[in-house]
GUGU-790623 format. One line per 2 residues: number of its first residue (from 1); their letters; for each residue z, y, x of C-alpha. Coordinates in steps of 0.1 Angstrom, whole numbers, plus 5000, padded with zeros to 4 digits. Layout:
residues N
NUM = a = Z Y X; ... $
END
This chain:
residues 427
1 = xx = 5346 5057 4306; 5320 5034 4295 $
3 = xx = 5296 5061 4283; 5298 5071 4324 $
5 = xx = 5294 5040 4337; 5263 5033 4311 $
7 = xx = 5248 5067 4321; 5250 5058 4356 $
9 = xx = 5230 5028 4348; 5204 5046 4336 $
11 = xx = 5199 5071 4364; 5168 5058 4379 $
13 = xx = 5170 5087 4410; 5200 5067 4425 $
15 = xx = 5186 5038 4449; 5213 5008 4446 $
17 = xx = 5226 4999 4479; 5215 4965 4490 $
19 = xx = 5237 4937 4487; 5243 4934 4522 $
21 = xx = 5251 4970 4526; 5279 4964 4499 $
23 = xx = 5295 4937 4519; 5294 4960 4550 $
25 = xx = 5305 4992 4533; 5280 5011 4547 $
27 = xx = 5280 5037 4527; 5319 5042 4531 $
29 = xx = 5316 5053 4566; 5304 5078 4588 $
31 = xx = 5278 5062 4616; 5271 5096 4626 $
33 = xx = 5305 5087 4652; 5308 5062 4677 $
35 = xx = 5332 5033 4665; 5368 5050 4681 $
37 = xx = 5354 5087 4680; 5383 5106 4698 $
39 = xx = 5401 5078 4713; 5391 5055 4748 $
41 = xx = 5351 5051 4753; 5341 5021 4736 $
43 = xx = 5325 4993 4759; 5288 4982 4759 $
45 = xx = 5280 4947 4772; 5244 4942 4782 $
47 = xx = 5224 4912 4793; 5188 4913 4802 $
49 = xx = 5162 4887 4799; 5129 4891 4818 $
51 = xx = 5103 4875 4804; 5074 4890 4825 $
53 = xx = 5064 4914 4852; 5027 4926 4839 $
55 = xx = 5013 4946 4865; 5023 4963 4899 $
57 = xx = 4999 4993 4908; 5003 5007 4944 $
59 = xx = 4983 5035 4934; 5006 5049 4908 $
61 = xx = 5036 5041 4922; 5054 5019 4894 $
63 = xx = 5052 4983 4874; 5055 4975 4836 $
65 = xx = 5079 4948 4827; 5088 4930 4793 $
67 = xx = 5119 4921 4790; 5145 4917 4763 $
69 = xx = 5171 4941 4760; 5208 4930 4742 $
71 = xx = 5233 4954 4735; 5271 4935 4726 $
73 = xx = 5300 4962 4708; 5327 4960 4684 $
75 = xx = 5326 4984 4654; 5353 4975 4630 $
77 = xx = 5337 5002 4597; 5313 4965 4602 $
79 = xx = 5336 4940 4595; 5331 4919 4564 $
81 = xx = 5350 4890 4552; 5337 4854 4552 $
83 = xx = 5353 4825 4540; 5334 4805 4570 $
85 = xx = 5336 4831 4594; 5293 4831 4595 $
87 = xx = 5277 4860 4611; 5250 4880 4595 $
89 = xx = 5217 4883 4610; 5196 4914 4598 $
91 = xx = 5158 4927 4611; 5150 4961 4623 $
93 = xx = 5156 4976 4584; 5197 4983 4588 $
95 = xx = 5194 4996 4622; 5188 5032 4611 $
97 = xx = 5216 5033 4585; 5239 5022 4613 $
99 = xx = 5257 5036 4651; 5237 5013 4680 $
101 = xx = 5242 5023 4720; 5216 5051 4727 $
103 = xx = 5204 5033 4758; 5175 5047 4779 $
105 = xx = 5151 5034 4810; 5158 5061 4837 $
107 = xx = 5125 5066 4854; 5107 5055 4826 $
109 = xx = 5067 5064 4822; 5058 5047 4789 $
111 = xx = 5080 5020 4768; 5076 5006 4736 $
113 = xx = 5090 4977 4713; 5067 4955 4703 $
115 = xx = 5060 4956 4663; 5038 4924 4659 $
117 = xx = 5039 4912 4631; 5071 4936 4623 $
119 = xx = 5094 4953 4651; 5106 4929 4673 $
121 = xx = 5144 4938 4666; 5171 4912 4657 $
123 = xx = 5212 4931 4646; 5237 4901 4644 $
125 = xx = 5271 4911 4631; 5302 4890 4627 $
127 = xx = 5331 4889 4609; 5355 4910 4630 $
129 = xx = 5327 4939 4636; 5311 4923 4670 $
131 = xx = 5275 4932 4670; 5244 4919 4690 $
133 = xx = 5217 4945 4691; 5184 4931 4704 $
135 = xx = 5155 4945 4715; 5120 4932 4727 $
137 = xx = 5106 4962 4745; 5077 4963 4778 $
139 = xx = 5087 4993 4797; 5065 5013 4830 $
141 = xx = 5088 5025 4856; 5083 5045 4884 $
143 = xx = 5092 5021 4919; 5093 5042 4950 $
145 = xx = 5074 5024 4981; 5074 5023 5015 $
147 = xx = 5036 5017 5025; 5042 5017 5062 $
149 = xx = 5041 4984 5072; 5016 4976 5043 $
151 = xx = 5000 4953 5035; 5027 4931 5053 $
153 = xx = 5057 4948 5036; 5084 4944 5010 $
155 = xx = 5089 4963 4980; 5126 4969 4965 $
157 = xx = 5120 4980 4926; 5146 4990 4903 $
159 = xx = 5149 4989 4861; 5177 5015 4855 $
161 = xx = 5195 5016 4823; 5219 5043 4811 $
163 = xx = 5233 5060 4779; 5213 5094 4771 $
165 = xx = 5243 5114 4750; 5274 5094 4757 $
167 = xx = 5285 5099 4792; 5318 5074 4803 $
169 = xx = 5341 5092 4783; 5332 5079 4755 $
171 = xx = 5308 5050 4760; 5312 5024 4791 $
173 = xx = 5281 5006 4797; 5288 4972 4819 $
175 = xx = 5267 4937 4824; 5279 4919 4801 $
177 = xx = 5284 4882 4819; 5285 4898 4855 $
179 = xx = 5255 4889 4877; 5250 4858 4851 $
181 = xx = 5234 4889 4828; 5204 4888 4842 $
183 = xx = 5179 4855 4840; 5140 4858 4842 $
185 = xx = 5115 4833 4835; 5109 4805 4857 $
187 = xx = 5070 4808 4852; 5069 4844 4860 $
189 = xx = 5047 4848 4886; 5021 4880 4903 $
191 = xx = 4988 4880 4917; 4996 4899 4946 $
193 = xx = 5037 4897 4952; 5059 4867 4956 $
195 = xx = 5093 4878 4936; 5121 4870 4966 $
197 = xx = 5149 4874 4941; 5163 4893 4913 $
199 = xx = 5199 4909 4909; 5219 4931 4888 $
201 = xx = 5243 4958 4900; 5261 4990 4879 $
203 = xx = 5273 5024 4897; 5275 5062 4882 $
205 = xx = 5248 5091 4873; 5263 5127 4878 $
207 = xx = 5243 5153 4860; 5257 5187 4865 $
209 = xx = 5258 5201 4831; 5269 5168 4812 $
211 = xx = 5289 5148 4835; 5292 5112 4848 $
213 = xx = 5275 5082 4832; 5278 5047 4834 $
215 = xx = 5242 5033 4849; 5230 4997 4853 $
217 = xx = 5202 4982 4879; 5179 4956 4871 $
219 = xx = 5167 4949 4914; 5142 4928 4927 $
221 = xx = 5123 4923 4959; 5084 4915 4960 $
223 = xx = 5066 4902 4990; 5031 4909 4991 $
225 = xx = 5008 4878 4996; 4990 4884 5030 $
227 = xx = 4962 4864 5023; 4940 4885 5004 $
229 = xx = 4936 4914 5027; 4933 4887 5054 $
231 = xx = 4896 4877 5037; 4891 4909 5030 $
233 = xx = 4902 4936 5055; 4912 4915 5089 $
235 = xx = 4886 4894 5093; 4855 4914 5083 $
237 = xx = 4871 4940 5112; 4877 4908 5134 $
239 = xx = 4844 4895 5131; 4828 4935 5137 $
241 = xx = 4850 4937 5165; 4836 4903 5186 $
243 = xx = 4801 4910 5172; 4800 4945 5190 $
245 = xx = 4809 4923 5223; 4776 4906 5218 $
247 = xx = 4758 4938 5235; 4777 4928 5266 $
249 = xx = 4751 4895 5265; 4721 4917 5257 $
251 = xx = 4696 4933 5287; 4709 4965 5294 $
253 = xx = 4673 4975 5296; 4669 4964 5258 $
255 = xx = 4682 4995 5247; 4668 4998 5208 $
257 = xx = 4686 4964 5208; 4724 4972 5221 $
259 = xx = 4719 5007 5203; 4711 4994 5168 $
261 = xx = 4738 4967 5169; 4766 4991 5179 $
263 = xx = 4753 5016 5153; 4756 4987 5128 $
265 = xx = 4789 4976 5138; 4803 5011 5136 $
267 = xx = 4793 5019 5100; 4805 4982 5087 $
269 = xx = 4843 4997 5107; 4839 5026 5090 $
271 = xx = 4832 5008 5053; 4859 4988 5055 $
273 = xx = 4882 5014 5061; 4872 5036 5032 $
275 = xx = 4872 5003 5009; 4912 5004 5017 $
277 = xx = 4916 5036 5016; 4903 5040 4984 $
279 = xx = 4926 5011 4965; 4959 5033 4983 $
281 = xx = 4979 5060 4971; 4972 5090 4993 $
283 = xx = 5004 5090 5017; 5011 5116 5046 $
285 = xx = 5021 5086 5070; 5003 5056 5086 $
287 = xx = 5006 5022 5072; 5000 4987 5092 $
289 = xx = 4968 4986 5087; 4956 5019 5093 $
291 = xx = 4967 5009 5125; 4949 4976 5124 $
293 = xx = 4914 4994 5117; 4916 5021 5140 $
295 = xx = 4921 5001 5168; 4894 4977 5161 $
297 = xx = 4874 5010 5152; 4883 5021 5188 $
299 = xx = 4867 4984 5201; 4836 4986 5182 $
301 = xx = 4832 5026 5194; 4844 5017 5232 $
303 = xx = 4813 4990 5230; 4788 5016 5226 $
305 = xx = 4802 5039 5249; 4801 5010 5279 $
307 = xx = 4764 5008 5267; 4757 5044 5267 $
309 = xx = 4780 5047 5305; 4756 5012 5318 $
311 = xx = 4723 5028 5302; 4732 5068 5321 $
313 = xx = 4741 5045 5354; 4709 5023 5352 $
315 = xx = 4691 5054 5347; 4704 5067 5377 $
317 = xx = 4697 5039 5400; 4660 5039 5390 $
319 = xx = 4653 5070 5396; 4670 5069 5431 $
321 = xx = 4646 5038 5442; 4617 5063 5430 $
323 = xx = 4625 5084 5455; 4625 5061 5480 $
325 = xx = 4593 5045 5472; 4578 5084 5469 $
327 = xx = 4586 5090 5503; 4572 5064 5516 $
329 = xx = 4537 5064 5494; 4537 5099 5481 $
331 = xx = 4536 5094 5443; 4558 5083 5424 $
333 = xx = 4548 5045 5407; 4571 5032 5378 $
335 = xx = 4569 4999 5369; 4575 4981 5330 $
337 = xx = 4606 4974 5340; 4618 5009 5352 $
339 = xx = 4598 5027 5325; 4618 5007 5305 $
341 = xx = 4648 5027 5317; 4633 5064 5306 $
343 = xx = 4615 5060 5273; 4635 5028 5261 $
345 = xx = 4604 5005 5256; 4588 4978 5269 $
347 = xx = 4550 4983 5290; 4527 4957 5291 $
349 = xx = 4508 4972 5318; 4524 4991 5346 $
351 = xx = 4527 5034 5337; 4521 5060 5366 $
353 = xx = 4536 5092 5361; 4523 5115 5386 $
355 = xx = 4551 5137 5398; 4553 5168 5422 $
357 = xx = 4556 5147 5459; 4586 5159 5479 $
359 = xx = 4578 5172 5511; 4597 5155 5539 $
361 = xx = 4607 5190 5554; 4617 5210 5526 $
363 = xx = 4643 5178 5520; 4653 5182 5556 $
365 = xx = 4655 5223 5549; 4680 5209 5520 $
367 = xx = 4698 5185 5540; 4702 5208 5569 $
369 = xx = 4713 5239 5544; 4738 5218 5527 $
371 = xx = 4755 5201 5561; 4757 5238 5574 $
373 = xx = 4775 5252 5537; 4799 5217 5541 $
375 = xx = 4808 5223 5579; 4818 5262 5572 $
377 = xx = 4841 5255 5541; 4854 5217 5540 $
379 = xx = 4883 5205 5562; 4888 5173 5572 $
381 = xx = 4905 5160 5546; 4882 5176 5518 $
383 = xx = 4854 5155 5541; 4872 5115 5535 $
385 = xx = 4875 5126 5498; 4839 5135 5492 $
387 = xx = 4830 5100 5515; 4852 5081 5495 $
389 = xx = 4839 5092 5462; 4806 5089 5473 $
391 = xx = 4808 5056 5483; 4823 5047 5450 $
393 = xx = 4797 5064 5434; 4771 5049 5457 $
395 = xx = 4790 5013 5453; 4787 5018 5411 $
397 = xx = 4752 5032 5410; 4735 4995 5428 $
399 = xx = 4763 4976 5412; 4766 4991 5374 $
401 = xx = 4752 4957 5357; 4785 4944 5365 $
403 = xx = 4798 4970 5340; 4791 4943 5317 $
405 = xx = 4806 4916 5327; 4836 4928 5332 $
407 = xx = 4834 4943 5298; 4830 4906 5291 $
409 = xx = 4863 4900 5301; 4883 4927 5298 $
411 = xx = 4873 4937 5257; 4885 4903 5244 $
413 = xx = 4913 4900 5268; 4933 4934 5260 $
415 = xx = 4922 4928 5220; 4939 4896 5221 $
417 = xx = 4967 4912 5233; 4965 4934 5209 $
419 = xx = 4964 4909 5178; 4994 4894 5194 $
421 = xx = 5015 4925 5199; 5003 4940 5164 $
423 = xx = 5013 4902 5142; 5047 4897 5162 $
425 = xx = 5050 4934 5156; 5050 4931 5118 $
427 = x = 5058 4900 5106 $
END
């Protein structure tokens, strides 16, 4: 009656639907449901649009992307009739008042749609009830990596999408325009990785309480850039490694010299190794250039071992040509050059050290007793063996300055080798 209709005019707790609502009958229809509840799974198109990759972090294991997200279904409850067949294009308002795909990022760490200045959400909806949901979102993803061949390796990272309630019974999610879906930016560039290609691909997600689900992959490959950890990891331990072989150039007499430089050389090996260390994630496996850095930690350290093995020798030597001169004079008499050898310092005048004189006999007593013990136990054969050894010994003892030149030689040949086998190895 009028007096109803009047009264319901006046009711001021009823809020009037908007007009657009009225031409999509909103409020005639359940959206609780999924358009077809009960019959064949309605399809989901989706294309992708990446407009950035923001970051990659190694240390955490995943990247952020932004991207935008579209969502294409038919729900005929949103069909509308227009004399010239014109879609309607709404903001983010109508989306709660409506059914949209419940679409999730598997793997996701943190996402978010951006809201400046208002939510960055577009619903277009045509005639016949097609919809285009669209979304602006930057999402962090967990991206499993291989860091064994780092830092010359490739990573393979993955954007999964996938429906959270609706497994493919009753919603089937499927790119849209094929492997056309997908499209990035052209200017989309990283500090660190070259992008080697982007791709889209679909399979299914068993869960074992809930059943199978439709799941789409947003792939792409990134190639690290090489050149950074060239400046700063391979050539600092390049230039450590050649500037320990300066010691093979050095006096072997000058021994606070060779000492202090392969002391130096060490700790620099060992700094750059815990400055790459520390920008990793803490893996159970070695990576490239763990490998890299040990060796060339192995170099520096082999330097001052041949040092140490030249300095024992030289050491050795000297004091053998003081015995010789003591039996000949009595007292032992050590020049600058031979003190050099003990106390590791240079004399300007020469330094006596008076030591206990050997007596000729009691050497012969020695010699005599120790020919006597060899005669009763060695054969014949244990007899060459000790000769040979000792004249090896004897031959390295006058000769153990040539310890350094063939460490000359040998350190930058088998390191060159090395470099060789290592790059062809990895790249």
């Amino acid at each position: 009656s009028k007096r109803e209709i009047k009264m319901r005019k006046l009711d001021s707790t009823k809020v009037r639907p908007l007009k657009s609502e009225q031409l999509l009958r909103i409020e005639d229809h359940d959206f609780a449901l999924r358009p077809g509840f009960g019959g064949s799974p309605i399809p989901v198109g989706i294309d992708v649009q990446v407009e950035s990759i923001d970051s990659i972090s190694e240390v955490d294991m995943d990247f952020t992307m932004t991207l935008y997200l579209r969502h294409y279904w038919k729900d005929e409850r949103l069909s509308f009739r227009s004399n010239k067949n014109k879609s309607m294009t709404f903001d983010g308002r109508l989306i709660k008042k409506i059914w949209v795909p419940d679409v999730f990022f598997v793997h996701s760490k943190r996402s978010f749609i951006h809201d400046t200045t208002v939510e960055n959400i577009m619903l277009r909806v045509y005639p016949d009830g097609n919809v285009l949901f669209s979304l602006r979102i930057t999402v962090s993803a967990m991206c499993f990596m291989d860091f064994s061949r780092f830092p010359l390796d490739t990573q393979n990272c993955s954007l999964e999408l996938e429906s959270y309630a609706y497994n493919e019974d009753d919603l089937m999610l499927y790119w849209k325009h094929g492997n056309k879906s997908l499209t990035t930016d052209e200017q989309i560039s990283l500090s660190q990785f070259f992008i080697e290609e982007f791709s889209a691909s679909s399979g299914l997600a068993f869960y074992s309480s809930t059943g199978w689900y439709n799941r789409l992959f947003i792939n792409f490959a990134l190639r690290r850039h090489i050149f950074f950890f060239v400046l700063q990891s391979y050539f600092p331990a390049m230039l450590m490694v050649m500037l320990s072989w300066v010691s093979f150039w050095i006096d072997r007499r000058a021994v606070p010299a060779r000492v202090s430089l392969g002391i130096t050389t060490v700790l620099t090996m060992s700094t750059i190794m815990t400055g790459v260390s520390a920008s990793m994630p803490q893996v159970s496996y070695i990576k490239a250039v763990d490998v890299y850095l040990w060796i060339s930690f192995l170099f520096v350290f082999l330097s001052v071992i041949e040092y140490a093995a030249v300095n024992y020798l030289t050491t050795i030597e000297e004091r053998k040509q003081l015995k010789k001169k003591g039996k000949a004079s009595g007292m032992y008499s050590i020049d600058a050059v031979q003190a050099m050898a003990f106390d590791g310092c240079f004399h300007d005048t020469d330094v006596d050290m008076d030591l206990t004189p050997l007596s000729d006999r009691s050497e012969e007593n020695e010699t005599q007793e120790r020919a006597a013990s060899v005669s009763n136990v060695d054969t014949p054969r244990i007899k060459r063996k000790r000769s040979l050894k000792g004249n090896v010994g004897r031959i390295i003892l006058q000769h153990n300055h040539v310890i350094d030149t063939y460490s000359r030689i040998i350190f930058p040949s088998v390191y060159i080798v090395f470099n060789f086998f290592y790059w062809g190895l990895y790249i």
